[in-house]
C-alpha positions in Angstrom: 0.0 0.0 0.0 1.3 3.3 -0.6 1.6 6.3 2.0 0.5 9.9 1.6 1.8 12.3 3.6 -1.5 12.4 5.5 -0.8 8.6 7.0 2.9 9.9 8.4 2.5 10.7 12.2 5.2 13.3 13.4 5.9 12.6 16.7 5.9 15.7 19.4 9.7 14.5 21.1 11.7 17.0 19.6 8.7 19.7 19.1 10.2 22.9 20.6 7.5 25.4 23.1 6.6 29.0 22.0 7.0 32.2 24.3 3.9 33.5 24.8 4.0 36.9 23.9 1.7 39.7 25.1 -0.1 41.4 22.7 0.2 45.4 23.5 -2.9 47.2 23.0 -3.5 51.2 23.9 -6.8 50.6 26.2 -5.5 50.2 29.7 -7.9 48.6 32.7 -7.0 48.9 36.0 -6.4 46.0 38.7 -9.4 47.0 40.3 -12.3 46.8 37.5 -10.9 43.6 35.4 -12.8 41.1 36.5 -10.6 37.7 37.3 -13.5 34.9 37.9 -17.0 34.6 39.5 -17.5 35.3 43.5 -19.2 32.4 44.9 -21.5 32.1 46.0 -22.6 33.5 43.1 -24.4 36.8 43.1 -26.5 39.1 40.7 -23.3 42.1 39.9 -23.2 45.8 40.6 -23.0 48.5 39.1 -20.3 47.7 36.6 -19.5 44.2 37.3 -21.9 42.7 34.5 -24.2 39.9 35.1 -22.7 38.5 38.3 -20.3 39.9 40.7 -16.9 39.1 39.9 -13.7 38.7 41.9 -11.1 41.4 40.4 -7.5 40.4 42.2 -5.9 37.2 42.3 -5.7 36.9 45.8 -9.3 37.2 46.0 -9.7 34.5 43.4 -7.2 31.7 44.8 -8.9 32.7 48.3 -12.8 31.9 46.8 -11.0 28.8 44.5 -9.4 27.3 48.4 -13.0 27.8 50.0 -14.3 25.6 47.5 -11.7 23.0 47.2 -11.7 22.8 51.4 -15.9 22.3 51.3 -16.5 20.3 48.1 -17.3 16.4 49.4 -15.9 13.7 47.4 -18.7 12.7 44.5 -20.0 15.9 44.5 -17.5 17.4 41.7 -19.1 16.3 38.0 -16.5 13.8 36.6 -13.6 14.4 39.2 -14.7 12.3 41.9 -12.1 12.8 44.6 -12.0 16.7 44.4 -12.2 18.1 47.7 -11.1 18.0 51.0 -13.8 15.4 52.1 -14.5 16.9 55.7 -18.4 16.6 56.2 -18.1 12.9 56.2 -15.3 13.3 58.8 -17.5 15.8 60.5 -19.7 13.2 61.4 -17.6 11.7 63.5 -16.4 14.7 64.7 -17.9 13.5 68.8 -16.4 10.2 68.5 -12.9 10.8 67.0 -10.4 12.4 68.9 -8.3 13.8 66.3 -10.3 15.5 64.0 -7.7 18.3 63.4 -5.1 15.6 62.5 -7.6 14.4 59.9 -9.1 17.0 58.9 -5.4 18.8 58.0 -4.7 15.8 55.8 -8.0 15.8 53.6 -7.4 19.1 53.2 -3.2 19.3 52.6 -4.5 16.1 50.2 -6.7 18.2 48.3 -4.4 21.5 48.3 -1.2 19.5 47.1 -3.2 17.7 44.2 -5.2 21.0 42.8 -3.7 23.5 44.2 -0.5 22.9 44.5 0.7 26.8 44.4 -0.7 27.2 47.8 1.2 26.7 50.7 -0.6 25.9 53.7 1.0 27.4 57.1 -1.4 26.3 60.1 -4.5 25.5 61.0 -6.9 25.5 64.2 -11.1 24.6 64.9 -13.4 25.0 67.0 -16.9 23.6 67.6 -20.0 25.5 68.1 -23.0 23.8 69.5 -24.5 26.4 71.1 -27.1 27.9 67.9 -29.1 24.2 67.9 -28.1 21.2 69.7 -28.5 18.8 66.7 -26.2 20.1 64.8 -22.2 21.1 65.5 -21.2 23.9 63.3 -17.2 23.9 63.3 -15.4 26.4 61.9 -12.0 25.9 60.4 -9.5 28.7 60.0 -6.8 27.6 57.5 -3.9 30.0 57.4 -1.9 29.9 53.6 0.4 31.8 51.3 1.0 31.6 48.1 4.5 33.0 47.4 4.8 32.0 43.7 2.2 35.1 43.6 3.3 37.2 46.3 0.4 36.9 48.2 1.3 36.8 51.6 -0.2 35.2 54.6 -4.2 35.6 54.6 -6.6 33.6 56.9 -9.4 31.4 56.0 -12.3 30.7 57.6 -15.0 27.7 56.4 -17.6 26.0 58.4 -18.5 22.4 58.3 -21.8 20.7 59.7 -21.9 17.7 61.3 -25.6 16.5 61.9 
């Protein structure tokens, strides 16, 4: 059988990579008013912000991305099953386990290292709060990170998990 150049695979081995270049262009926005991603949870926008309000640095945007890497469950992520730090079913157990911290800090170091792995986590600390209904534990986790790839220094977050 004969070959046309349209049956020949090239392979990529030796393929070089292309600097991106910026393309310079003479309207200028500032930091403040170009919008980066969506603010979850997601509401209607302001004044300029269009549609839905929108997160405009990328501190903001890595801090809202963390918050809902730390609070997705396993399963509940379409087609990435095991994205997320897990915690409510840990939560659970939070009365009958006596290291929930210990646990908790490796679901969530887990689920920073594998999709986020620019952020580096510095310390952590919960506490409980039972004291709003007695059926249901609200704890609240402040996570303490950096992400010096960025230079974003240290900022404080603060999620709460139910357990039921």
């Amino acid at each position: 059988s004969t070959m046309s150049s349209a049956d020949v695979y090239v392979s990529f081995k030796n393929v070089g990579i292309r600097e991106f270049q910026t393309i310079q262009t003479t309207a200028t926005l500032s930091q403040s008013t170009f919008p980066i991603g969506i603010k979850t949870p997601v509401l209607f926008g302001q004044g300029n912000e269009g549609l839905f309000a929108m997160n405009t640095t990328l501190a903001d945007q890595i801090q809202d991305n963390l918050r809902n890497l730390i609070l997705t469950n396993h399963g509940e992520r379409l087609a990435i099953y095991n994205y997320g730090a897990n915690l409510t079913p840990l939560a659970t157990e939070y009365a009958s386990i006596p290291n929930f911290d210990d646990e908790a800090m490796v679901r969530i170091n887990t689920a920073v290292s594998k999709f986020m792995p620019f952020v580096q986590l510095e310390d952590f600390r919960s506490l409980s709060n039972q004291e709003d209904n007695n059926h249901i534990a609200a704890i609240k986790l402040f996570v303490r990170y950096s992400v010096p790839r960025a230079n974003i220094g240290t900022r404080t977050l603060e999620v709460t998990v139910y357990a039921i």
